[in-house]
C-alpha positions as CSV (number, residue, x, y, z in Angstrom):
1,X,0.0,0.0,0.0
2,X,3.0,2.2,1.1
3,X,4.3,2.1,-2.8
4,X,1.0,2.4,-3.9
5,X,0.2,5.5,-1.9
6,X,4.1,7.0,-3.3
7,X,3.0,6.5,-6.7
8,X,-0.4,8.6,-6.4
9,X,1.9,11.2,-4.7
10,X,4.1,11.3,-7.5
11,X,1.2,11.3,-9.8
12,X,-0.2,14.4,-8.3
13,X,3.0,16.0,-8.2
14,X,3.3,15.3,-11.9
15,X,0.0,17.1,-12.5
16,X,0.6,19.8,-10.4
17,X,4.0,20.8,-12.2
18,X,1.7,20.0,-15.6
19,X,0.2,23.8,-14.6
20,X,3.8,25.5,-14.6
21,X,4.2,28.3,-17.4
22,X,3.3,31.3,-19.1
23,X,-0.7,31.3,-19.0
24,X,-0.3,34.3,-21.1
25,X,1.0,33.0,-23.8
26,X,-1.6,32.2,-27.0
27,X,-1.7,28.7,-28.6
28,X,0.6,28.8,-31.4
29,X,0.0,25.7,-33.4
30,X,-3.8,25.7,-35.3
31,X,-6.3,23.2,-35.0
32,X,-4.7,20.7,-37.5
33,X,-3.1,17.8,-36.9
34,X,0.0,17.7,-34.4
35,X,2.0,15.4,-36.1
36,X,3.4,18.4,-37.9
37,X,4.4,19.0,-34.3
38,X,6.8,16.1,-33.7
39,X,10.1,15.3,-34.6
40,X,10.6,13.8,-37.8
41,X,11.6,9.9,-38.3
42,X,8.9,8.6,-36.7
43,X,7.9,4.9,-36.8
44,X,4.3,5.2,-35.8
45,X,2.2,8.0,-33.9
46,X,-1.4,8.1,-32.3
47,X,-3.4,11.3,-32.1
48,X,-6.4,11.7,-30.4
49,X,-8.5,14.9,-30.3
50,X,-12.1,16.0,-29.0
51,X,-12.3,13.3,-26.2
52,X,-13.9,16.1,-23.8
53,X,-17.5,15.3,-25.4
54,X,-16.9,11.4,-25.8
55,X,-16.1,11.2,-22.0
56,X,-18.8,13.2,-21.2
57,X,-21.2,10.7,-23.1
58,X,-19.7,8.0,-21.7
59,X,-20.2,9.1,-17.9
60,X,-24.1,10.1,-18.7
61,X,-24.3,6.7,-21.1
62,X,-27.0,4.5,-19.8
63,X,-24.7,1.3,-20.7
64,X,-22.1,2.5,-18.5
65,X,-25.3,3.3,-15.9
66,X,-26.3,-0.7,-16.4
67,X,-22.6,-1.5,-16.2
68,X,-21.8,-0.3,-12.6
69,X,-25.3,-1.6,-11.2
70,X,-24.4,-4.9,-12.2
71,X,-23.1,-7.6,-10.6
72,X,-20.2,-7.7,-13.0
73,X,-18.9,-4.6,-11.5
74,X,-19.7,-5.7,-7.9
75,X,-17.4,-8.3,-8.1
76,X,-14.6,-6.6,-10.3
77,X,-14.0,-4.0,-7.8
78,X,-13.2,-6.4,-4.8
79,X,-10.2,-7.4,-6.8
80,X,-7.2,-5.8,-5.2
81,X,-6.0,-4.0,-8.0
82,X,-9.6,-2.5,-8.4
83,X,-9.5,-1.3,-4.5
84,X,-6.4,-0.1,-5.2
85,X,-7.3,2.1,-7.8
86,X,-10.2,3.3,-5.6
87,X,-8.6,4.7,-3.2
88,X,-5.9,6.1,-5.7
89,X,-9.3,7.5,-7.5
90,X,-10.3,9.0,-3.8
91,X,-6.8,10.6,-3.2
92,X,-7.1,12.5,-6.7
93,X,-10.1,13.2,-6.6
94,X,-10.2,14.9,-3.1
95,X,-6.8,17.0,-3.8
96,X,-7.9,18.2,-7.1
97,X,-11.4,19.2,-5.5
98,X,-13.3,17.4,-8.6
99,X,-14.1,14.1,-9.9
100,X,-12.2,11.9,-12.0
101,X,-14.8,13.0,-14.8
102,X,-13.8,16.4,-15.3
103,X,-10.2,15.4,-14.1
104,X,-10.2,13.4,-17.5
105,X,-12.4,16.2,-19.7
106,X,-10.2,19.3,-18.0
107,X,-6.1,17.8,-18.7
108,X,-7.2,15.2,-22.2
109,X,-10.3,16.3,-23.2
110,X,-8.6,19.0,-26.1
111,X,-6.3,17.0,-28.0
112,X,-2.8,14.7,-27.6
113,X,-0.1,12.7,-29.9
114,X,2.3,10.1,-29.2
115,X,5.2,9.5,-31.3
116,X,7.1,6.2,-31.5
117,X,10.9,6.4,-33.1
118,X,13.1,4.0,-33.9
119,X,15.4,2.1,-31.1
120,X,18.8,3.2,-30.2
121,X,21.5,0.7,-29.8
122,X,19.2,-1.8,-29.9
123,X,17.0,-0.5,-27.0
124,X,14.1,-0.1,-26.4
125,X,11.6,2.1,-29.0
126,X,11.7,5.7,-28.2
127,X,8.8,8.0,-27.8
128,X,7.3,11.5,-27.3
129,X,4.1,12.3,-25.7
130,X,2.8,15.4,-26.1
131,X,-0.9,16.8,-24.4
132,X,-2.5,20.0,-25.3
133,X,-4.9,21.3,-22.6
134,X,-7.3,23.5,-23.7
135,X,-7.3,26.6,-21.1
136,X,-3.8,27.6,-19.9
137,X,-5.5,28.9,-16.7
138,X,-6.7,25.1,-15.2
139,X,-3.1,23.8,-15.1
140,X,-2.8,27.5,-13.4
141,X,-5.1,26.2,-10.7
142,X,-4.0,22.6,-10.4
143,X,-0.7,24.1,-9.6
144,X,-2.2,26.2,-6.6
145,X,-3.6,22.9,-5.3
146,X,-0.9,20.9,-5.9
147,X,2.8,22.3,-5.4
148,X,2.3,21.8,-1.7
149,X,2.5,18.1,-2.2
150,X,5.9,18.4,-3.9
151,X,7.9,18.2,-1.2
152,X,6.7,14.3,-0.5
153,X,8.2,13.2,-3.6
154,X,11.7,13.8,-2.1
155,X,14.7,12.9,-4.2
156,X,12.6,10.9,-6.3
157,X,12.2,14.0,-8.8
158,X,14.0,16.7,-9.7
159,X,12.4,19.9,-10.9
160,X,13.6,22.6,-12.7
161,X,12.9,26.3,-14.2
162,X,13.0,25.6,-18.0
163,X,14.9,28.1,-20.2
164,X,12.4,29.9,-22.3
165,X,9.4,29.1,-19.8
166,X,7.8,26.7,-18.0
167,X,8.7,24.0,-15.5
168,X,10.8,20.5,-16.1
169,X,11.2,17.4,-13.9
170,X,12.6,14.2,-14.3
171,X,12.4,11.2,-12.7
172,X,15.3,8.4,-11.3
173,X,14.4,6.6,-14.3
174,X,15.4,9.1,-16.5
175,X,11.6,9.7,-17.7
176,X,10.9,14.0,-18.0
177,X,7.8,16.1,-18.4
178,X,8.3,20.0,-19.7
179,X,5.5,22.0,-18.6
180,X,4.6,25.6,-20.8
181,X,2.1,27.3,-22.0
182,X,-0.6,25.0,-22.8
183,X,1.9,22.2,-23.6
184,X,2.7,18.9,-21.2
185,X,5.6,16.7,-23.5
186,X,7.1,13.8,-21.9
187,X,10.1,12.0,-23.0
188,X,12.7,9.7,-21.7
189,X,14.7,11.0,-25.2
190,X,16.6,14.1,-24.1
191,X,16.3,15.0,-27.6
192,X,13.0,13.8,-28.8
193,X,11.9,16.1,-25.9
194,X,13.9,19.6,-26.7
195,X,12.8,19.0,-30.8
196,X,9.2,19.0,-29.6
197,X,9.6,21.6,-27.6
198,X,11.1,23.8,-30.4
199,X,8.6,22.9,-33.0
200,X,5.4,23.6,-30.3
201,X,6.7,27.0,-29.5
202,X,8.2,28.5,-32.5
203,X,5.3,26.7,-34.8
204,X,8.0,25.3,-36.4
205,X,6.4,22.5,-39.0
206,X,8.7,19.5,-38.6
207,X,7.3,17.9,-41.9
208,X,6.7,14.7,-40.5
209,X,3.2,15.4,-41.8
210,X,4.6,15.6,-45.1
211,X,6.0,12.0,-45.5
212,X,4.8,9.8,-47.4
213,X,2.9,7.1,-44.9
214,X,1.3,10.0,-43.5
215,X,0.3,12.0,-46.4
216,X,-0.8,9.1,-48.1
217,X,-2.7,8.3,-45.2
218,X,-4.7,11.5,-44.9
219,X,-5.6,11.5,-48.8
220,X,-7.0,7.5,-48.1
221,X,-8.7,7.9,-45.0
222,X,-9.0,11.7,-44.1
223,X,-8.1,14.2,-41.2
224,X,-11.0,14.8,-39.2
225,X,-11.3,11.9,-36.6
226,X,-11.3,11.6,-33.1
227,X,-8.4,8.7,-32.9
228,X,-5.7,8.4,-36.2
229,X,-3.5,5.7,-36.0
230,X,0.0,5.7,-38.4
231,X,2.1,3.1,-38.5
232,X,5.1,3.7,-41.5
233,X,5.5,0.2,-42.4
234,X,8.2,1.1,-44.9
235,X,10.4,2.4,-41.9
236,X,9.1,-1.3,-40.0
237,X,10.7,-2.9,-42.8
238,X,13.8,-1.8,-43.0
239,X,14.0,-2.6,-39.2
240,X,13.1,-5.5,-39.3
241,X,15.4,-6.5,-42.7
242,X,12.3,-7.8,-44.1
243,X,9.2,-8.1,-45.6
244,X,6.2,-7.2,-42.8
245,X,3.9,-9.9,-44.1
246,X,5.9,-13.1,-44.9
247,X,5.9,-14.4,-48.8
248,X,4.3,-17.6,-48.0
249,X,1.4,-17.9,-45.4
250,X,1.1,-20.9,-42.8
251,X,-2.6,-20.6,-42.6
252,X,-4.8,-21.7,-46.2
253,X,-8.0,-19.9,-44.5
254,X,-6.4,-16.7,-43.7
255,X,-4.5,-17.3,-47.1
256,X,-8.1,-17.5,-49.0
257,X,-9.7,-14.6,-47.1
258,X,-7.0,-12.2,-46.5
259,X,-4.4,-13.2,-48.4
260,X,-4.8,-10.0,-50.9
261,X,-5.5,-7.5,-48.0
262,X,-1.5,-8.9,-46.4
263,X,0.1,-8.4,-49.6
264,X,-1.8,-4.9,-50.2
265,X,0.4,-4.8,-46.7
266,X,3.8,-6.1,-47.3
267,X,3.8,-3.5,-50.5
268,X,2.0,-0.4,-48.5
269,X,3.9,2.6,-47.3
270,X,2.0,2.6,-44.3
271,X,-0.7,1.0,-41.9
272,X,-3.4,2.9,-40.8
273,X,-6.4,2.9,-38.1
274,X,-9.3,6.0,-37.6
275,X,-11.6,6.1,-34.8
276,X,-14.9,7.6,-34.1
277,X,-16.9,7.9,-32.0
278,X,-21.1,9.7,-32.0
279,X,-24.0,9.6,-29.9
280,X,-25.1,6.6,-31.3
281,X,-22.6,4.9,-32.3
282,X,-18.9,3.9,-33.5
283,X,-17.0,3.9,-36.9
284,X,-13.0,2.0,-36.4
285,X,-11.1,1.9,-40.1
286,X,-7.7,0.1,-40.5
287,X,-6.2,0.9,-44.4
288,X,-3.0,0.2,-46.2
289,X,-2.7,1.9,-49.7
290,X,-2.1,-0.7,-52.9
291,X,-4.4,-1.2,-56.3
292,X,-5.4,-4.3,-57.6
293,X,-2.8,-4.1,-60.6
294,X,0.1,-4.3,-58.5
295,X,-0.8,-7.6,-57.3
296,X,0.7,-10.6,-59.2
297,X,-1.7,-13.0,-60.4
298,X,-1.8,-15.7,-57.9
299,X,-2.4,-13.0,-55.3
300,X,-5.5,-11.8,-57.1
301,X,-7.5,-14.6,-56.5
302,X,-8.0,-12.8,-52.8
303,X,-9.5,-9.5,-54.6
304,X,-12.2,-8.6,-56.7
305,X,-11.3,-7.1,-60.8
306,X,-12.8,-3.5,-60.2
307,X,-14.4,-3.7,-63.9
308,X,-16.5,-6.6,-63.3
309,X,-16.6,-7.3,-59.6
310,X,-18.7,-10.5,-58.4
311,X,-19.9,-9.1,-55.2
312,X,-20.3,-11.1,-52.1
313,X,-24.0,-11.9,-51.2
314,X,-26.2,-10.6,-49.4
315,X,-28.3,-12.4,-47.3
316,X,-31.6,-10.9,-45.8
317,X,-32.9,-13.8,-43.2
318,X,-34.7,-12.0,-40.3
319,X,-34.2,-12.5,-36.6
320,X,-30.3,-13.5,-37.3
321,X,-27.5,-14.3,-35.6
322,X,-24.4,-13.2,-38.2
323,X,-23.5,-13.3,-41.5
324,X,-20.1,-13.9,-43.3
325,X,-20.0,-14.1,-47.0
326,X,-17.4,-13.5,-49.3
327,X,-16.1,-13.9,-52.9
328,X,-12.9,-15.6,-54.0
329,X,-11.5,-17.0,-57.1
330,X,-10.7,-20.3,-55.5
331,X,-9.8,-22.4,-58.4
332,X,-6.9,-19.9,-58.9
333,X,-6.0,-19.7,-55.6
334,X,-5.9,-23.3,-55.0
335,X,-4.2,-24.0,-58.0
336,X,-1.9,-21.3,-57.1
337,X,-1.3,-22.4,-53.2
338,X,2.8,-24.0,-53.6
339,X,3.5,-20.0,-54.3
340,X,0.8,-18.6,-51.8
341,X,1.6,-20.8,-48.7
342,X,4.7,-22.5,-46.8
343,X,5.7,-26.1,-48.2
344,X,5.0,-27.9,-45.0
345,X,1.0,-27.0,-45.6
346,X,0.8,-28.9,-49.1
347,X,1.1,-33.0,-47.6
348,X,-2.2,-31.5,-46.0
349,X,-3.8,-30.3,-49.4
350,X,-2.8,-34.1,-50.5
351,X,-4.5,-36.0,-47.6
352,X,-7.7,-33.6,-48.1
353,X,-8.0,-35.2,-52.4
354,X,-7.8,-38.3,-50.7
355,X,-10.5,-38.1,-47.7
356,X,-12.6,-35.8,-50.7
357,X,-12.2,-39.2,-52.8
358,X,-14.5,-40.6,-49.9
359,X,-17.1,-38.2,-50.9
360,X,-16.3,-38.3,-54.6
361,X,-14.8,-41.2,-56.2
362,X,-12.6,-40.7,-59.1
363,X,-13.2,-36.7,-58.9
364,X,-10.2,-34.2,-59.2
365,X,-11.4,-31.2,-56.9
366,X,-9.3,-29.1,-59.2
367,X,-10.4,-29.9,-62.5
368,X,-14.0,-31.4,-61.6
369,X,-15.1,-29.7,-58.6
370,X,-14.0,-26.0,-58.4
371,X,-14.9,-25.4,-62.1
372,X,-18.5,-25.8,-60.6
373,X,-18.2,-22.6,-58.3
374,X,-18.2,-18.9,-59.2
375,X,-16.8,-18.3,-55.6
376,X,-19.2,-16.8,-54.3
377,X,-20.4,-18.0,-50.8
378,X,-21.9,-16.8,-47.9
379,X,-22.5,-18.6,-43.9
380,X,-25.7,-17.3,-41.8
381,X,-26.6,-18.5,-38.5
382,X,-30.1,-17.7,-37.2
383,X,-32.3,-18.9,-34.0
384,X,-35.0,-22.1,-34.8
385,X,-37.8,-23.1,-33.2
386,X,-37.1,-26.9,-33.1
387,X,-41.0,-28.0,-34.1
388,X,-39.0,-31.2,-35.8
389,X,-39.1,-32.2,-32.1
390,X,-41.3,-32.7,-29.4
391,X,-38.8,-30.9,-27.0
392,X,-36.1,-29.6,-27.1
393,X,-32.5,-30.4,-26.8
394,X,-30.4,-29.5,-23.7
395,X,-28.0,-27.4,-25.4
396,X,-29.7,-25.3,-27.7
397,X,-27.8,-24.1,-30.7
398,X,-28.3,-21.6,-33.6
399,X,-28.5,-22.8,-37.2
400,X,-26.4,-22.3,-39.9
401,X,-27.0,-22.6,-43.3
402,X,-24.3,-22.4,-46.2
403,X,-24.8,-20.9,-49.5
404,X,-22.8,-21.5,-52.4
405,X,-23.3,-20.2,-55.6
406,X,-22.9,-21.9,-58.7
407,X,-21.1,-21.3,-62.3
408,X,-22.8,-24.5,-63.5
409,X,-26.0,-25.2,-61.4
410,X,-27.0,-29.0,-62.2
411,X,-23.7,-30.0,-61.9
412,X,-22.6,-28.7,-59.2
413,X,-25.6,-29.2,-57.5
414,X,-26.0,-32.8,-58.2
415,X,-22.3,-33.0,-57.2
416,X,-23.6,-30.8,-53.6
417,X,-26.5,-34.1,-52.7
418,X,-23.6,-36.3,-53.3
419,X,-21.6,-34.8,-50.5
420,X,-24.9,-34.6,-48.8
421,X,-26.5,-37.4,-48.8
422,X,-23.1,-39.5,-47.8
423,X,-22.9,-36.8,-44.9
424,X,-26.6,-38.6,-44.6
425,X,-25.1,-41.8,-44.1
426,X,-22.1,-41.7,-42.3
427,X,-24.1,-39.4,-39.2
428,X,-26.8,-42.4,-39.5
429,X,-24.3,-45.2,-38.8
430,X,-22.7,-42.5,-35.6
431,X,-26.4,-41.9,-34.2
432,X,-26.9,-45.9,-34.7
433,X,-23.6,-46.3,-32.7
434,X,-25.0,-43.9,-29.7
435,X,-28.3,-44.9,-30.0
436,X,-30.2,-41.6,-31.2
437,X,-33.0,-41.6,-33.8
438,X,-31.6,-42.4,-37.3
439,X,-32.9,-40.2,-40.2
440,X,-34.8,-40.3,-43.4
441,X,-34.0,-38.7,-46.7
442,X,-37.5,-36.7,-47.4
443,X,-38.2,-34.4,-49.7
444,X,-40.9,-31.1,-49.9
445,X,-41.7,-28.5,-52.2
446,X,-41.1,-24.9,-50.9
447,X,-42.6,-22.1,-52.8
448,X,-42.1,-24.2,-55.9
449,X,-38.5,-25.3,-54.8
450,X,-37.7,-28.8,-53.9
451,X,-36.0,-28.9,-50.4
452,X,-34.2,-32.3,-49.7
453,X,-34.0,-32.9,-46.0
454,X,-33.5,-35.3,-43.2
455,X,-36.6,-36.1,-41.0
456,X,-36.4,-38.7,-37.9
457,X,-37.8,-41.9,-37.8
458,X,-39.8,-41.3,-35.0
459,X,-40.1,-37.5,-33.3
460,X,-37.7,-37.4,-30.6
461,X,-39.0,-36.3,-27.1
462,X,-37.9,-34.6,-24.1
463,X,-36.7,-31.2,-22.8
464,X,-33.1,-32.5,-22.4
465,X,-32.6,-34.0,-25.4
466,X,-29.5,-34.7,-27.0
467,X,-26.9,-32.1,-29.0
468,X,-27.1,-33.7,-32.1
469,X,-30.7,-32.9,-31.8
470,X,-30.2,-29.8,-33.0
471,X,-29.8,-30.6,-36.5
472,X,-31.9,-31.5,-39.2
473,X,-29.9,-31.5,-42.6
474,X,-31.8,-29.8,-45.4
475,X,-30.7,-28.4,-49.0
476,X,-31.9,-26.9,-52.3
477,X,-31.0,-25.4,-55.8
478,X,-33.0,-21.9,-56.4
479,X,-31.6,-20.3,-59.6
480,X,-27.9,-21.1,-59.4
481,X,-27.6,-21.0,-55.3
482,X,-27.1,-24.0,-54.0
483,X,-28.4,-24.2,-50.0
484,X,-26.9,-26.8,-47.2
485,X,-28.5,-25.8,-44.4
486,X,-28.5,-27.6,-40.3
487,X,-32.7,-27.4,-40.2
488,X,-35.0,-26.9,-42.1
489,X,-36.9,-24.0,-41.0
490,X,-33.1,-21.9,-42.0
491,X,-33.4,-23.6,-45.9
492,X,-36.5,-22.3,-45.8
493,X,-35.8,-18.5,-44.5
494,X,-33.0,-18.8,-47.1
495,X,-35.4,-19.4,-50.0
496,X,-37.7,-16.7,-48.9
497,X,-34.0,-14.4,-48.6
498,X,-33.5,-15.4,-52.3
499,X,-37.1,-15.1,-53.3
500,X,-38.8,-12.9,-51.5
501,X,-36.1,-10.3,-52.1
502,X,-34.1,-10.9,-54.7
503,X,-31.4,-8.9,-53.2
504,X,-28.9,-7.5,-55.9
505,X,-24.9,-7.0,-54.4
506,X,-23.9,-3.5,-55.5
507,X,-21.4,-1.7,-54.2
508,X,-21.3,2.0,-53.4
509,X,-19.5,4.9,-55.2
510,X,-16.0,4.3,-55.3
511,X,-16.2,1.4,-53.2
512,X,-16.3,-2.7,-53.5
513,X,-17.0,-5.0,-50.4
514,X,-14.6,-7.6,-50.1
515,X,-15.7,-9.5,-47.3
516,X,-19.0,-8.8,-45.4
517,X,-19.6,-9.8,-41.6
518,X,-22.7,-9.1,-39.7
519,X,-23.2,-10.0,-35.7
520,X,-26.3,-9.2,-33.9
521,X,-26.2,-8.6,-30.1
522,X,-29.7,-9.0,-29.5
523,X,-29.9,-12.2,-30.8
524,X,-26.9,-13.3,-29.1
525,X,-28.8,-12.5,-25.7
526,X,-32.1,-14.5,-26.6
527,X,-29.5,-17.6,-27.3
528,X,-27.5,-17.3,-24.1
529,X,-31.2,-16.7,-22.3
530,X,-32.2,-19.9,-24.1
531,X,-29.4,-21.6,-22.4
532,X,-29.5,-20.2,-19.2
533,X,-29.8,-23.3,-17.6
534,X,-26.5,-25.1,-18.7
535,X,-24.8,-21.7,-18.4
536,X,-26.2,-21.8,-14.8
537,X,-25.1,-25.3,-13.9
538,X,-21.5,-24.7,-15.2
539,X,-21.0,-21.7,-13.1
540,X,-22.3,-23.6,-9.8
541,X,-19.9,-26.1,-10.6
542,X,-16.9,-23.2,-10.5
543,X,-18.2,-22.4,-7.3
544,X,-20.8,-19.3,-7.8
545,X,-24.0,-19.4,-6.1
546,X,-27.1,-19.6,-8.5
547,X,-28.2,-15.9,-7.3
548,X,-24.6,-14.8,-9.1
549,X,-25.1,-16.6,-12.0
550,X,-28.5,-15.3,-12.6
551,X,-27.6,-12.1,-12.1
552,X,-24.4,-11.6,-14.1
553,X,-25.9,-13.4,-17.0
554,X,-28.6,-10.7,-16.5
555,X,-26.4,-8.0,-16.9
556,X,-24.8,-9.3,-20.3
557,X,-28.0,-9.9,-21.8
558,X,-29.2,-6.7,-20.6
559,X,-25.9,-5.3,-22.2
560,X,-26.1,-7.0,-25.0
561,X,-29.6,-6.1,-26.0
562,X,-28.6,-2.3,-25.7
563,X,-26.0,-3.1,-29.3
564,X,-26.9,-2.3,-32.1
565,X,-26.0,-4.7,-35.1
566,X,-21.9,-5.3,-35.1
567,X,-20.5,-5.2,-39.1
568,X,-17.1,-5.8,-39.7
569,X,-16.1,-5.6,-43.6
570,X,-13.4,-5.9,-46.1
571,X,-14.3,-3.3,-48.4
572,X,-11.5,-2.2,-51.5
573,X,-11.4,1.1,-53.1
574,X,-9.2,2.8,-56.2
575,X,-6.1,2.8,-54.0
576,X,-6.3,0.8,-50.8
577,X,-8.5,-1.2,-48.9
578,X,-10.1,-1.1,-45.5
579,X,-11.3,-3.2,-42.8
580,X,-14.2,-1.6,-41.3
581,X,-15.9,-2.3,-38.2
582,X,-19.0,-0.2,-36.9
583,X,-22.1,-0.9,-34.5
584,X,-23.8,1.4,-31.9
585,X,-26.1,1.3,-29.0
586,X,-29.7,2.3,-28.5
């Protein structure tokens, strides 16, 4: 607790010096970006700007409201760390004379950037920190309040008059803050630290705005956010004497998926990440810059051809869970994979022909099974309603349905029921083995499609029934979409999806999705809430009493049901592409 206690009273002494300076003097850098600011050479930097009104949503959020009501929070704060903190919350809060709130909005609320250089002698990175706080007269104040505590830090800083103005201190591990005007830079880097300090208060440009990762970067993903992210992977490279993203991947499905986003990487002057934040919700981008043309062949497979993109699908089915669909060339990439991935993955390509030859005797999935597909395919999970049963099973598990679209629909679909049907068979002779209800191929026609699917011999009963009791196999061809689906009541939403809407992919202006994700929160919540009973027993068996469990799954369903949708795309445009993640709250 002693060390504790030492540390807050360095911490306040810290903030107190923060108010040292000239309050007179005006801001002299505009309300651009304060990279400009920073030394040049710069491996990476972080600005973040406006958090004032973000934290002041956050503290009157009603998520945040449900958060600290719950028993979630209850039991985090009896941690020690979290009782710790407390009381180091307490201590700030009752020298300052105001909450950690306005603590937080008053010294970061305006706008701060970070700066990460290059090691020296192999050391650690260097970095600058620098905090702009928006009225020179509140670190005024602080200092009134706070310089009387400075004598407690005893030898453990040393503070200083700064030439030119304002206060300096540094610490025994060679960590030091300058204090002036409206400006707090910290710096273990001697250097780093007096650069800054020129460029801040002679407005000196340092042109590290200027270079190309980060004017590149503004052009791709623009200025005006509340976080922005750099990372100048040119300058990584050279570091590191190598390429960021290896030549060869060890992964096939991160090879299929993302494979053209890495390599759009390993060429890209930089790596960058944008924040932002409304009332309502959230917007986080991550770019690098690269065109489709200066990808080699094998690597296009993982992209789209902006002249004639086949767009992943959309897939309408209400009430759902998530979506992931996406659209590949995966004949090319497959045939392409000894160049796309490391040798030790291929004896694994050669043992999947032969299990496939299980499925499909005397097929070549190269040349007689790929040639089917146009690449386009798309997973959705959704809720059912288990009326195959009379029960239900204990577990209760969404649905998912694959859908595949076809280049050649008969034969690829006929080739689809093979797989299917000796799926059929195999789980037939597993549930014989464990003694569950075998099942029937049957057949139906669905809004004038014909829906293969399996139905049990008898209806199984029981409100504790059996995992594999939540699946009832079901397909169909509509158009040239093929549908394998775990129950049928999701083949049949899918119809109505295809049917019903005839959704048409398009992409917007200037943009193309890549790869489109959907999560819903809500749902989520009815699923765990559907299972609250295993969840339940599994947390009585760590030890928590059934009151705690009930209540703490309460609060994440409560929490959960306050999201808004989650996407998370893969979208290309002209010169880069993006990975975009948004949701929001109600």
């Amino acid at each position: 607790m002693s060390r504790c206690l030492s540390s807050i009273l360095f911490l306040t002494v810290v903030l107190g010096l923060m108010c040292q300076g000239d309050a007179r003097a005006a801001d002299t850098v505009s309300e651009g970006s304060l990279v400009d600011r920073l030394p040049t050479g710069a491996v990476a930097t972080a600005e973040v700007s406006g958090l004032a009104s973000i934290i002041e949503r956050i503290e009157t959020s009603e998520t945040l409201k449900g958060y600290l009501n719950s028993p979630l929070y209850q039991e985090a704060i009896k941690t020690d760390p979290a009782r710790k903190a407390l009381a180091g919350k307490a201590i700030l809060e009752a020298q300052l004379g105001m909450d950690l709130w306005t603590i937080a909005k008053t010294y970061l609320g305006d706008r701060l950037v970070l700066g990460v250089y290059p090691p020296v002698d192999g050391h650690q990175p260097e970095g600058v920190l620098v905090i702009r706080v928006k009225n020179a007269a509140d670190l005024s104040k602080l200092l009134e309040k706070l310089t009387p505590l400075a004598a407690f830090a005893g030898d453990a800083v040393s503070i200083s008059d700064r030439a030119g103005g304002g206060k300096a201190f540094k610490s025994k591990d060679g960590n030091q803050v300058v204090i002036t005007d409206r400006w707090i830079v910290a710096s273990k880097s001697s250097e780093l630290l007096s650069q800054t300090l020129t460029n801040l208060t002679t407005s000196r440009d340092s042109g590290l705005g200027s270079e190309v990762s980060w004017k590149l970067m503004a052009q791709q993903l623009g200025t005006q956010h509340t976080v922005q992210i750099c990372v100048n992977l040119t300058k990584v490279s050279q570091l590191l004497g190598k390429r960021v993203v290896p030549e060869k991947l060890d992964n096939p499905v991160v090879s299929l998926l993302y494979g053209g986003l890495l390599e759009y990487a390993a060429k890209s002057p930089y790596l960058g990440m944008t924040v932002d934040i409304s009332d309502s919700g959230y917007s986080i981008q991550s770019a690098v810059a690269g065109k489709v043309s200066d990808l080699d062949d094998a690597h296009r497979a993982m992209v789209l051809d902006p002249a004639q993109p086949l767009l992943p699908m959309t897939m309408e089915v209400p009430e759902r869970l998530g979506v992931f669909s996406f659209s590949r060339n995966i004949l090319k990439w497959y045939k392409a994979r000894e160049q796309l991935l490391e040798p030790k993955l291929q004896p694994e390509f050669d043992k999947f022909e032969t299990g496939l030859a299980t499925f499909l005797p005397g097929k070549d999935f190269a040349e007689d099974v790929l040639p089917f597909l146009t690449g386009r395919v798309a997973f959705v999970s959704a809720p059912q309603d288990y009326s195959y049963l009379d029960g239900k099973p204990g577990v209760q598990l969404p649905a998912f349905g694959l859908v595949i679209e076809l280049a050649k629909p008969t034969e690829g679909a006929d080739i689809l029921n093979v797989v299917a049907q000796t799926i059929l068979t195999i789980s037939n002779l597993e549930a014989a083995k464990q003694k569950r209800q075998l099942w029937v191929q049957s057949s139906e026609s669905y809004h004038d499609v014909q829906v293969n699917f399996a139905r049990y011999l008898q209806r199984p009963k029981g409100d504790q029934l059996a995992t594999a009791y939540n699946f009832q196999p079901a397909s169909a061809l509509i158009d040239n979409r093929f549908i394998l689906s775990s129950s049928l009541g999701l083949c049949r939403q899918l119809i109505d999806a295809q049917q019903n809407k005839r959704p048409v992919e398009s992409a917007t202006a200037g943009s193309i999705p890549n790869i489109v994700q959907e999560l819903s929160p809500v749902v989520a919540a009815r699923l765990l809430e559907a299972n609250a009973a295993v969840i339940h027993a599994k947390s009585i068996q760590n030890g928590k009493t059934a009151e705690q469990s009930a209540r703490e799954l309460e609060a994440v369903c409560t929490l959960l049901r306050r999201m808004t949708a989650i996407h998370f795309d893969t979208v290309q445009y002209a010169d880069h592409m993006r990975l975009e993640l948004s949701g929001g709250w109600k």
